[in-house]
PLY file of the C-alpha trace (Angstrom):
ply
format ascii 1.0
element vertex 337
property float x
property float y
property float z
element edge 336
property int vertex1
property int vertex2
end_header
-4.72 -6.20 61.84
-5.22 -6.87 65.74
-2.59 -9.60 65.19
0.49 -7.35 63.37
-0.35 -4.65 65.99
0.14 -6.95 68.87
2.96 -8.37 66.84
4.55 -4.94 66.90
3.96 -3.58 70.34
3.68 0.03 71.53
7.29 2.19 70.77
7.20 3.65 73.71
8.39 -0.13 75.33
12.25 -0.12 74.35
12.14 -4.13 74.11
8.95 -3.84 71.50
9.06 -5.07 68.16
8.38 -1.11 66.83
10.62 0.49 68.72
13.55 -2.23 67.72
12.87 -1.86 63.98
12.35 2.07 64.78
16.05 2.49 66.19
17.58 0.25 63.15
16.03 2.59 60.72
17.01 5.87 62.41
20.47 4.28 62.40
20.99 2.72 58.61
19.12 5.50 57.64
21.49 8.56 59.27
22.61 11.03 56.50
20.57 9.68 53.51
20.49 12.03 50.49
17.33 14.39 50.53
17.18 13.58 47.25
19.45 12.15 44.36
21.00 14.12 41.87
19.25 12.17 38.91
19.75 13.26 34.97
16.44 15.04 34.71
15.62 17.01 31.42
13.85 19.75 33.58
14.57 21.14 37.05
11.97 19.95 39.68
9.07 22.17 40.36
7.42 23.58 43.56
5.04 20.45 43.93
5.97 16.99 42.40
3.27 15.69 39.03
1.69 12.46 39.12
1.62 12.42 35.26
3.67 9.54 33.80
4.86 7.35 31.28
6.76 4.23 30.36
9.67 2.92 28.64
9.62 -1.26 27.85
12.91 -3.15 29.31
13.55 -6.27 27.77
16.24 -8.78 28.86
16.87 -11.53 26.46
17.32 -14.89 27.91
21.08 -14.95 27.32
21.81 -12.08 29.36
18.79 -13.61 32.26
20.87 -16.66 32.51
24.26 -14.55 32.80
22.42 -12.88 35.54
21.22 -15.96 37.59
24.57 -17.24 36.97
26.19 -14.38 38.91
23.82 -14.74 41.45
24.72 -17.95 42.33
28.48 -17.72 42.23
27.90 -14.60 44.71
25.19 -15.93 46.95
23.00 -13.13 45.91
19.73 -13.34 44.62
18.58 -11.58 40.74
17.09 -9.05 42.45
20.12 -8.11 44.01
22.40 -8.57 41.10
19.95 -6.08 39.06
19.92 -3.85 42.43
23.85 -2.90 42.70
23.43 -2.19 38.44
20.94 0.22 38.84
22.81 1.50 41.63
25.95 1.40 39.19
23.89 3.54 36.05
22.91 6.11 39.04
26.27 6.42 40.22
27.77 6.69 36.68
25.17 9.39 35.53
26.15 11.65 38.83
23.92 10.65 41.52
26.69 10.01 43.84
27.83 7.16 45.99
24.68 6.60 48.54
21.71 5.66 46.46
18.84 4.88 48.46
16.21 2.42 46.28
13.01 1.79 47.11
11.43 -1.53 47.10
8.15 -3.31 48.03
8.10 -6.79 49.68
5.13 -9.14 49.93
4.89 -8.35 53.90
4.51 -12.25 54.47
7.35 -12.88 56.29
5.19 -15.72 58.79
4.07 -19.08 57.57
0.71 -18.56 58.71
0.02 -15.13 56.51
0.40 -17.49 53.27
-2.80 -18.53 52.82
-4.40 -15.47 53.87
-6.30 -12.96 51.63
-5.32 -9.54 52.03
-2.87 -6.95 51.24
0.04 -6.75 53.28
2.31 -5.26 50.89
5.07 -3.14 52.51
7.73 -0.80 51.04
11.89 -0.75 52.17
14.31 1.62 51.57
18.09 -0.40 50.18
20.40 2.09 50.46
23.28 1.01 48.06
26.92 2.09 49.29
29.33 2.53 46.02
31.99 4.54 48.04
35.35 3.73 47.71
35.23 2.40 44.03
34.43 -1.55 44.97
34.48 -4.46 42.19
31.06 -5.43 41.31
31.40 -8.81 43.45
32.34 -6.28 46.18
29.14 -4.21 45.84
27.15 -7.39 45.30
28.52 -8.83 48.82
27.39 -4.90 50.46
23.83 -5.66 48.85
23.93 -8.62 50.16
24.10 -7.60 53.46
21.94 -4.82 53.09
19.45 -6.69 51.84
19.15 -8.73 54.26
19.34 -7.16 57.44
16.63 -4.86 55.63
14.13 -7.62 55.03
15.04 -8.66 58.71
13.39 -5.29 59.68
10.40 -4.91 57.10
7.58 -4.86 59.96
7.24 -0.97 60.23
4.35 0.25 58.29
6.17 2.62 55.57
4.02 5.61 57.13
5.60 5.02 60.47
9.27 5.13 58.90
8.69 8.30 57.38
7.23 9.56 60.75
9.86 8.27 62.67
12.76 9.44 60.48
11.45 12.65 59.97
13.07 13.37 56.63
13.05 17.02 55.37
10.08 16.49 53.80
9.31 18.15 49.85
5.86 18.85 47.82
7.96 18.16 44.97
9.86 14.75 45.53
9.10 11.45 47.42
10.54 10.78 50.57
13.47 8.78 51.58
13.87 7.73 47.79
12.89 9.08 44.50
13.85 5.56 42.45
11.40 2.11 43.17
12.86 -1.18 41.71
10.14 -3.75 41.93
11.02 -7.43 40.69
8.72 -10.00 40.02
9.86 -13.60 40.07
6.73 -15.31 41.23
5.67 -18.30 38.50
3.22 -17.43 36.27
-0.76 -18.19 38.00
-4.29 -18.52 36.16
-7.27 -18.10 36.86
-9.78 -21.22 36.63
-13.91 -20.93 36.84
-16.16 -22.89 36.13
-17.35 -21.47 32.25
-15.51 -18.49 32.30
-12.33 -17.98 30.96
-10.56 -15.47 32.33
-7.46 -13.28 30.60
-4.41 -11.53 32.56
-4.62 -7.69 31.35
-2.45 -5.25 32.40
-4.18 -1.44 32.93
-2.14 1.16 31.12
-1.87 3.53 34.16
-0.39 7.03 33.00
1.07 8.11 36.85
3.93 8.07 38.54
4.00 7.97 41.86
8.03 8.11 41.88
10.67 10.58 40.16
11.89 6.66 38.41
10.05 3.58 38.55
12.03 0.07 37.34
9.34 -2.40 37.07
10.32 -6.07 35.90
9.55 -9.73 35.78
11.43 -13.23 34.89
10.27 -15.39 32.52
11.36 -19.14 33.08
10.93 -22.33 30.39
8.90 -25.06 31.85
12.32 -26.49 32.95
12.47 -23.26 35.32
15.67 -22.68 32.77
15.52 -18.70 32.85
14.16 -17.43 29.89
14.00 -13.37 30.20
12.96 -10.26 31.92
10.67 -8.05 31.17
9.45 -4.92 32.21
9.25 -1.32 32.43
10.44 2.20 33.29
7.92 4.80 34.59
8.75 8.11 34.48
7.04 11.36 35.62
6.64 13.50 32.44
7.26 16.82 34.44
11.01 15.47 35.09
11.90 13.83 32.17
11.55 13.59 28.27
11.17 9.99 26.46
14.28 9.87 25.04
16.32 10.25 28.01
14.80 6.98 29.76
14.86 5.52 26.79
18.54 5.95 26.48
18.19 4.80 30.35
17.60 1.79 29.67
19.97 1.02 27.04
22.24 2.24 29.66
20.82 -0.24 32.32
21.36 -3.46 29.58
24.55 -1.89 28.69
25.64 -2.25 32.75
24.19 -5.52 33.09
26.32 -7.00 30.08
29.13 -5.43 31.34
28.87 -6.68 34.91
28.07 -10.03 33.37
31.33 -10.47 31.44
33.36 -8.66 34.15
32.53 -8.97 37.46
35.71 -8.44 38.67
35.98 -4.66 37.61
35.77 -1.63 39.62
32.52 0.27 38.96
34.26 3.26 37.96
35.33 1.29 34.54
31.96 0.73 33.71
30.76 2.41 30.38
27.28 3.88 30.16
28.23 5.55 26.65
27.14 4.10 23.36
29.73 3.66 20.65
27.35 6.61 18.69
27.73 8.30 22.01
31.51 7.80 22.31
31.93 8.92 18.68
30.04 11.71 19.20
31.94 12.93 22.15
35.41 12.39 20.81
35.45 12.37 17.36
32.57 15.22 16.00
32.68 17.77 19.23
36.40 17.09 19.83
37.21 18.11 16.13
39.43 21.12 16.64
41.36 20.80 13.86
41.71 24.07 12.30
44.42 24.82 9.33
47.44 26.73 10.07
49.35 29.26 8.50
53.01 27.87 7.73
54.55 31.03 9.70
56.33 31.27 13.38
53.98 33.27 16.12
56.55 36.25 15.67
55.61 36.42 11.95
52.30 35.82 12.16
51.69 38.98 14.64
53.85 41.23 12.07
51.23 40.17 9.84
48.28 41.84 12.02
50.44 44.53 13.00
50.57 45.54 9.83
46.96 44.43 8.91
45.20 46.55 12.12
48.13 48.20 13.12
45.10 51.08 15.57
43.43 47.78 16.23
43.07 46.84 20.51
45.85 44.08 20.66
45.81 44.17 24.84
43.62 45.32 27.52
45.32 45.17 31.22
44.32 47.26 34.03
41.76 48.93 32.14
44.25 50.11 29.12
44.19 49.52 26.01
47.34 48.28 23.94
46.89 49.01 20.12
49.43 45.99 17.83
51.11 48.73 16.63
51.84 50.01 20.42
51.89 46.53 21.91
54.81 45.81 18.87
56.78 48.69 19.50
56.76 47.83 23.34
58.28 44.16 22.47
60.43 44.95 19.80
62.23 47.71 22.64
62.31 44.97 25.45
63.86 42.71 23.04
66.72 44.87 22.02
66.83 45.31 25.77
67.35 41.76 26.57
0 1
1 2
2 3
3 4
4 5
5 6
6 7
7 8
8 9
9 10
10 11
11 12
12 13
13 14
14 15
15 16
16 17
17 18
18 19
19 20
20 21
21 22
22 23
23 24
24 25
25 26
26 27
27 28
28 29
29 30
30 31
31 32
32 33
33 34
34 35
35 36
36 37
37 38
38 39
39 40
40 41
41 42
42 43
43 44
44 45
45 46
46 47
47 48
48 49
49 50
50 51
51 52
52 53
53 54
54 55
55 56
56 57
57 58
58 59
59 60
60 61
61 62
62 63
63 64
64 65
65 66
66 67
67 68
68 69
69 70
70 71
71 72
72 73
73 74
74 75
75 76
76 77
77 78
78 79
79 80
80 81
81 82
82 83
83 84
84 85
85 86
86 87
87 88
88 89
89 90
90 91
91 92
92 93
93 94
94 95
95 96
96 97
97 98
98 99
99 100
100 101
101 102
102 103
103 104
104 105
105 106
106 107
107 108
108 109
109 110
110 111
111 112
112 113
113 114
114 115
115 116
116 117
117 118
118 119
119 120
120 121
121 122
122 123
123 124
124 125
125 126
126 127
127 128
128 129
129 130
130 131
131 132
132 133
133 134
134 135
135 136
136 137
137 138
138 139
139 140
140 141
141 142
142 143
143 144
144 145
145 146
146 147
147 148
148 149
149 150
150 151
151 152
152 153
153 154
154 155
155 156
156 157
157 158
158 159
159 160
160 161
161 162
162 163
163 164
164 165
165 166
166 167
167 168
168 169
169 170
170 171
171 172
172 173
173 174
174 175
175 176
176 177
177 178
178 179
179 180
180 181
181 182
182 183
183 184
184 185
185 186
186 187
187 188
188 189
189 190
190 191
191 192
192 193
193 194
194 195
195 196
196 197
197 198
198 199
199 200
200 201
201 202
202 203
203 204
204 205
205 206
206 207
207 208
208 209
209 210
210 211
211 212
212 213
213 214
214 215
215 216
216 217
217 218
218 219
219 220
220 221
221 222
222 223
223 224
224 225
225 226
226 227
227 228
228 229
229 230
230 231
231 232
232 233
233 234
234 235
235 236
236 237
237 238
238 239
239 240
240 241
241 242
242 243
243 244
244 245
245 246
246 247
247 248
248 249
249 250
250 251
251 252
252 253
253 254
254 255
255 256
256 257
257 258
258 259
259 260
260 261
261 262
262 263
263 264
264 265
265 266
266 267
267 268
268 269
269 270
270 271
271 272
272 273
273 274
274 275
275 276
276 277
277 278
278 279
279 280
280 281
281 282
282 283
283 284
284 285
285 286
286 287
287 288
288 289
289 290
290 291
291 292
292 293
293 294
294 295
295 296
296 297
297 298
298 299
299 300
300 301
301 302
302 303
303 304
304 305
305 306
306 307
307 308
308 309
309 310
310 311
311 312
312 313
313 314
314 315
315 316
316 317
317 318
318 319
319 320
320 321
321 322
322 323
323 324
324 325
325 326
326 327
327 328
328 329
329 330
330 331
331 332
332 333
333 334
334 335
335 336
């Protein structure tokens, strides 16, 4: 502790550590969203819930090794590849162009804090630019950058951000950024005591601290070949229903395939519609067929004339227009003309 606060110096010196990271964060952070426009089922109330649940994400090993493959090619990383596709399903469901993601990092950045016990977790904020309609490899190369000048600048305590930012601040949202994507790529450890065997368990926590939490993990063969990702998506229940981040995350695969296949396309080509979806929207509500009369307009309104000849055919200007009225009126201007 005595060590990361000399490490960051006092902001009021200009040339200190704090007060460097300070003015990068004011800068790359100027005119963030208060808050993204995400597809919630219910409008958001006076003071955010904690109350939460989750939706499994699983990536089969196929699409994991499309993904690392991509990576490469680009000089990107998986988590930064599964970064500008979650930025991609935001953007395509209406949250705009600027989606800010939240992230946390180990907070080790010095060789000596490796072997040290403690928690020195941190948290980011990636703000994703999608303006402009880019390819994917275009977005992938603004993560990139991102990214990196972001982890460059990860010494700021969270808290401090905030503080120094001075977003308008909300009882019913999180600051900054209402979606975390958290990526786990660490190999597999165990723990070994003397007779005790010990299991990994993994505590069902019902909260949510954010409006959308993506949580995953690669899996790798003992050749480090990739071999999936799993994962979650934690949702608070005051926000939205099951289904709908359950259909978010068929959404999220569906983006990831498409990127994978594609990477040359714009982002603006990328479908987040199933083919039930699709049929739905352009087949079953789009059915307008109707049948129709064999008979021109003309005859058809001599039919209602005679039908309801006292019957309101026309309202303008407050008047009313009975057919019989109204087909006097035209039948005059016609002899007219």
């Amino acid at each position: 502790t005595l060590w990361q606060r000399e490490l960051l110096g006092d902001d009021t010196n200009p040339d200190s550590l704090l007060a460097t990271q300070i003015d990068y964060w004011k800068n790359t952070l100027t005119g963030l969203p208060e808050r993204l426009e995400l597809p919630t089922d219910r409008p958001y109330p006076e003071q955010a819930g904690y109350d939460g649940a989750s939706v499994p994400v699983r990536v089969d090993a196929e699409l994991h090794q499309a993904l690392t493959a991509l990576a490469r090619s680009n000089r990107t990383t998986v988590f930064m590849v599964l970064q500008a596709a979650l930025g991609v399903l935001l953007h395509r469901l209406g949250a705009g162009t600027d989606i800010p993601i939240g992230t946390p990092v180990a907070g080790r950045g010095e060789e000596e804090l490796d072997d040290l016990v403690g928690f020195f977790v941190n948290t980011l904020v990636l703000r994703t630019d999608l303006s402009g309609d880019p390819t994917f490899t275009e977005l992938l190369d603004r993560v990139r950058e991102t990214d990196l000048n972001a982890y460059a600048h990860q010494d700021i305590p969270f808290e401090s951000l905030v503080e120094a930012v001075n977003p308008t601040r909300s009882l019913a949202h999180h600051p900054l950024f209402q979606v975390t994507l958290a990526f786990n790529n660490m190999p597999p450890t165990s723990v070994d005591f003397p007779a005790v065997d010990a299991l990994r368990e993994f505590a069902d926590v019902k909260a949510a601290r954010m409006d959308l939490t993506v949580n995953l993990a690669e899996r790798h063969g003992e050749d480090g070949s990739p071999h999936g990702i799993d994962g979650v998506i934690t949702y608070r229940t005051d926000l939205f229903e099951q289904d709908t981040v359950t259909a978010l995350v068929e959404r999220l695969l569906q983006v990831l395939r498409a990127v994978t296949d594609a990477p040359g396309r714009r982002i603006a080509s990328v479908d987040v519609l199933s083919e039930d979806e699709r049929h739905l929207l352009l087949e079953e509500w789009n059915d307008t067929a109707t049948p129709v009369p064999s008979a021109t307009v003309p005859e058809l309104f001599q039919r209602q004339v005679r039908e309801t000849p006292d019957a309101t055919a026309l309202v303008a200007d407050g008047v009313h227009i009975t057919y019989e009225d109204l087909n006097a009126r035209a039948n005059r201007l016609a002899r007219l003309l």
